[in-house]
N, C-alpha and C positions, 0 to 999 in steps of 0.2 A: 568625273574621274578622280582619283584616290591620290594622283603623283603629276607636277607639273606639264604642260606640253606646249612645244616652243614650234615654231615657224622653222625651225631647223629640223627638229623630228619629222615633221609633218614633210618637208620634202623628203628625207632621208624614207618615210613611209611612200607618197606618191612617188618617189621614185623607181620604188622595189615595183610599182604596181604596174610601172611599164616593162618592167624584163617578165614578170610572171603572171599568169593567166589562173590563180587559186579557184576559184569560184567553181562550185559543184554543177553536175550538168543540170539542175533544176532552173539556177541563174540564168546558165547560158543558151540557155533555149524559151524562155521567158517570150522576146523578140527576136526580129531578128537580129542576125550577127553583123552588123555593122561592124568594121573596126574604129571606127572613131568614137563612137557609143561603148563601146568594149568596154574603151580607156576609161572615159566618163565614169561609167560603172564599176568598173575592177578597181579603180580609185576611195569608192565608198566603200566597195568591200572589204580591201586593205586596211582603210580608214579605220570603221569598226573591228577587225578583225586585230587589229594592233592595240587600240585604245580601249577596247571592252568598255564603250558606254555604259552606264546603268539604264541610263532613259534619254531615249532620242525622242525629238519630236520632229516631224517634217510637215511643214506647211504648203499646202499645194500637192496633193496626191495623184493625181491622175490615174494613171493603169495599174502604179504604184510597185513600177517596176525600181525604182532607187530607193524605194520602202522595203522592199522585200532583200536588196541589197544590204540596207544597214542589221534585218532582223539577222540575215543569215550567217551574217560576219560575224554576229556576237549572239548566238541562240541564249544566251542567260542575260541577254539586255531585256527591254522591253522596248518597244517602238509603238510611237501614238502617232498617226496623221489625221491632220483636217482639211475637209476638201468640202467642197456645197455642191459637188456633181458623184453621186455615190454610184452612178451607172457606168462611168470607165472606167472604174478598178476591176483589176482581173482576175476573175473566180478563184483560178491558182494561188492568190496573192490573198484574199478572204481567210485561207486556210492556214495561215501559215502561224504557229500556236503563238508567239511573242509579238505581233502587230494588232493593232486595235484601231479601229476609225472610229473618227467622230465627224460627223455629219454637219455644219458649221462655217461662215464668213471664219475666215485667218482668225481676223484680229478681235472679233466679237467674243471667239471660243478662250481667247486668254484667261478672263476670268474662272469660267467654269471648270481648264481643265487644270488652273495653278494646282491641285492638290496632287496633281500627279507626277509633281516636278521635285527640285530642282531637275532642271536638264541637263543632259551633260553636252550633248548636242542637240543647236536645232539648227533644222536646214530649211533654209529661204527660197522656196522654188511655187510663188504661189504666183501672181500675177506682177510682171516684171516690169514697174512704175515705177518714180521718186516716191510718190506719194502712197503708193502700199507698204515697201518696203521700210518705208521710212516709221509708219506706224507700227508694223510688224516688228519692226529693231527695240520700239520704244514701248510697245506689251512684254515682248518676252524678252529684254535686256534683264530685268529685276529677276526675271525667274532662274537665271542661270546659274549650274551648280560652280563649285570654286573650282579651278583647272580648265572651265565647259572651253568647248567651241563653237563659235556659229560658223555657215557654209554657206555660200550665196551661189547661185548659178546667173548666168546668165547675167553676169555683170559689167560686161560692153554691149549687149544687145543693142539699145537705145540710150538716147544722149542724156535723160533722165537716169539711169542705173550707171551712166556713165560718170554722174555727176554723185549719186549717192555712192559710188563705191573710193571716190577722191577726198571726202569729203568725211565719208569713215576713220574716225579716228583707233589708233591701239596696235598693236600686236599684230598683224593681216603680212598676206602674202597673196598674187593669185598666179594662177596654174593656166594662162591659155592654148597650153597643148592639150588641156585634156576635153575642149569644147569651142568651138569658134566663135560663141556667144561668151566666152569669158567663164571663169570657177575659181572664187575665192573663199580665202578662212581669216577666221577672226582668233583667236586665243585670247583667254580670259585669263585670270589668276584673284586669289583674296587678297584682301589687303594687307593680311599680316605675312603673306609673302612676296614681298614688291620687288622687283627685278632691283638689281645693287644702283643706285642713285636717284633713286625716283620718292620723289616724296608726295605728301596728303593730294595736296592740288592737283596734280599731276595724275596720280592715280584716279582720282573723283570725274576727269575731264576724259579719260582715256576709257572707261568706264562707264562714262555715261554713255547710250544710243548712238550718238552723233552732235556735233562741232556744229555748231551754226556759225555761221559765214561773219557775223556781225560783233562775235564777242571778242576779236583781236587773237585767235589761236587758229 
């Protein structure tokens, strides 16, 4: 993204996305109509649709109905997911001109697809472990563009995601009305625009992946 984005925007955005229902009926009819799932979705729609991503990346595709969510929010983004099960994405979702799959382990694909990056968003919906997520934070942390956002799903699922998302250091916020397994965000920022009191260290810690338990922070 081109201009800051703060944990206050981002509810003032997930908020709008509970009164309004935007999403074209190509969206809404994807799956079914859930209202719980709506939320979830209509959330990423919003999401992209406010912040015009340049380049999302979503880890963990599946049917790749919240892929098709970020493409359509922002048709001048481009959306890249990696997934290693190419058989339940949904035809629908194949066609859709601004998404592109890569075929690919999460964290293996880092290297090959850094060219396509910086990211402006990437979302963490691959296999909901400590120890995926954790590696997943620590590949594409470096890759992120100045402003980005990362998006975790499924961040109380298990006592593991319960422990990375405590643990997560920076900027964060999560949203448990929009999923009963938890949905949080992360905001990024450069260095050469540090929120008013924050200095080197501080920014280099908050920045990093994640805080390990053992450095005294």
């Amino acid at each position: 993204m081109d201009s800051p984005v703060t944990t206050e925007r981002l509810r003032e955005i997930i908020a709008r996305s509970r009164a309004h229902d935007r999403r074209p009926p190509f969206l809404r009819n994807l799956i079914g109509a859930k209202r719980t799932v709506n939320k979830y979705y209509n959330a990423i729609y919003e999401i992209a649709r406010a912040l015009k991503p340049k380049m999302v990346l979503e880890l963990g595709v599946f049917r790749g109905v919240s892929a098709a969510h970020w493409a359509l929010g922002n048709p001048e983004g481009e959306v890249w997911g990696v997934d290693c099960m190419p058989q339940s994405l949904l035809p629908k979702v194949k066609q859709i001109a601004n998404f592109n799959f890569v075929l690919n382990e999460t964290v293996r694909a880092a290297e090959a697809i850094a060219h396509h990056g910086p990211w402006d968003v990437v979302f963490f919906d691959s296999v909901h472990v400590y120890d995926q997520v954790t590696a997943e934070v620590e590949a594409y942390t470096p890759q992120m563009a100045d402003y980005g956002i990362q998006v975790f799903d499924d961040i109380f699922k298990r006592e593991g995601m319960r422990r990375f998302w405590s643990e997560l250091p920076g900027d964060k916020d999560a949203y448990p009305h929009l999923s009963q397994c938890g949905f949080g965000v992360r905001v990024s920022w450069p260095e050469q625009a540090l929120p008013q009191g924050m200095d080197h260290d501080t920014y280099e810690r908050v920045r990093s992946p994640y805080t390990r338990i053992d450095d005294g922070t």
